[in-house]
N, C-alpha and C positions, 0 to 999 in steps of 0.2 A: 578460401579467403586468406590472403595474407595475414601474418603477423602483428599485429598494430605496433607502433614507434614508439615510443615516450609523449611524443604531442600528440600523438593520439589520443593515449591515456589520460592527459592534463586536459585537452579537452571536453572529455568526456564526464571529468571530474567537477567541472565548473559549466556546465552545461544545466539549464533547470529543470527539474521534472517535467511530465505531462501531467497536467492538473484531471481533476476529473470535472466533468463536462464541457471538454472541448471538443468531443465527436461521439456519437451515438452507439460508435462497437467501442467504447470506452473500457466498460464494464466487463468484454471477454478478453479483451487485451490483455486487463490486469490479474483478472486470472490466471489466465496461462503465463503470464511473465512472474505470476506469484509461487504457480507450480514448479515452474523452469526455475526460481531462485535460488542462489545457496546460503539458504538461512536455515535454523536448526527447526523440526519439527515442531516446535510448541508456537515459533515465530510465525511460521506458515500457517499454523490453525488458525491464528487470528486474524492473518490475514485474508483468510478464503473465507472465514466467516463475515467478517467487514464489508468483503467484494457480494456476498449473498444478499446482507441486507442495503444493498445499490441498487439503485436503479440503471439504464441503463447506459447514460451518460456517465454513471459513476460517482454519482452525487447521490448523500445517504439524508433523504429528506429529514429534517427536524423531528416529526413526528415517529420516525422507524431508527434513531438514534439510539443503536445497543446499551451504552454506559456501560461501568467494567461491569452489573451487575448480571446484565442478559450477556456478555461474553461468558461469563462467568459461567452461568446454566447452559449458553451453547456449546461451549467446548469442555468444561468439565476442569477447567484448570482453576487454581487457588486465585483471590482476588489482585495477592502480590504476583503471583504469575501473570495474572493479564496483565498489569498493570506493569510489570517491566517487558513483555512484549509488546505493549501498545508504545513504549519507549524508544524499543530497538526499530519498530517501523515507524515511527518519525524520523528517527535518526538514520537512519536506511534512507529515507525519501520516499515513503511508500504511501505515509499517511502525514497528514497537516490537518492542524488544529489552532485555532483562534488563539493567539499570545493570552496567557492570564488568569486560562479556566481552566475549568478540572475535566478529566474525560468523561466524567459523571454526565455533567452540566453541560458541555460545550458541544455544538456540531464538530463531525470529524468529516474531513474529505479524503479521498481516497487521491493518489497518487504515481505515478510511475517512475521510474530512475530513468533519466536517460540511456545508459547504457542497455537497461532492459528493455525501453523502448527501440533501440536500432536493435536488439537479436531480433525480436519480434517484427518488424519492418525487413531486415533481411531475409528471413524465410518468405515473406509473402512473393 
C-alpha cells in the first residue's frame, strides 16, 4: 500500500464515522478496529467492554446501558477513570452520546473512525 499524501490524511480527517447500526457485522468490525487501535490500555478496556454490551448492529439498547457505574465493576477502573476514558473515545470518534446528558443517564452509541474503518475494509 502506498504512502498516503497530505490529502489523504485531510480527508480522512474530516470524513464521519461509521455509526453503529448501519450493517449487522457492525459490532465485530469495531472490535477488531478497537483491538488494532493505538490508544492506551485503560482506553481500549472501555472500549471492548462498550462493544460487549452491543448488540450486533452495534447499538447498546436502553435497557443494557453500562453507565460509568457497571463500567466501573466491569473493568475494575476508578469512576474518574471511566469517566475520562469514556471522554477520550468520544473525542476519538469511537463513541457518541446525546448532547446534554450524563453517561449515567444517556444512551451511548458505539462508533468507528473512518480511518479505522478503511484498515478494516482493506484487509477484507
Amino acid at each position: 500500500m502506498p504512502a498516503p499524501t497530505p490529502a489523504d490524511l485531510a480527508a480522512w480527517i474530516v470524513r464521519p464515522p461509521v455509526l453503529a447500526g448501519s450493517h449487522r457485522r457492525f459490532r465485530g468490525h469495531y472490535l477488531q478496529a478497537i483491538r488494532d487501535a493505538r490508544l492506551i490500555p485503560h482506553t481500549k478496556l472501555v472500549g471492548l467492554v462498550l462493544g460487549a454490551y452491543a448488540s450486533p448492529d452495534g447499538l447498546i439498547p436502553p435497557g443494557r446501558q453500562p453507565g460509568v457505574a457497571g463500567l466501573v465493576t466491569a473493568t475494575g477502573l476508578t469512576p474518574g477513570l471511566v469517566v475520562l476514558q469514556l471522554g477520550l473515545l468520544e473525542q476519538r470518534q469511537w463513541l457518541q452520546r446525546i448532547p446534554g446528558g450524563r453517561y449515567e443517564t444517556e444512551p451511548l452509541r458505539l462508533s468507528i473512525p473512518a480511518v479505522a474503518m478503511a484498515r478494516i475494509r482493506s484487509r477484507q
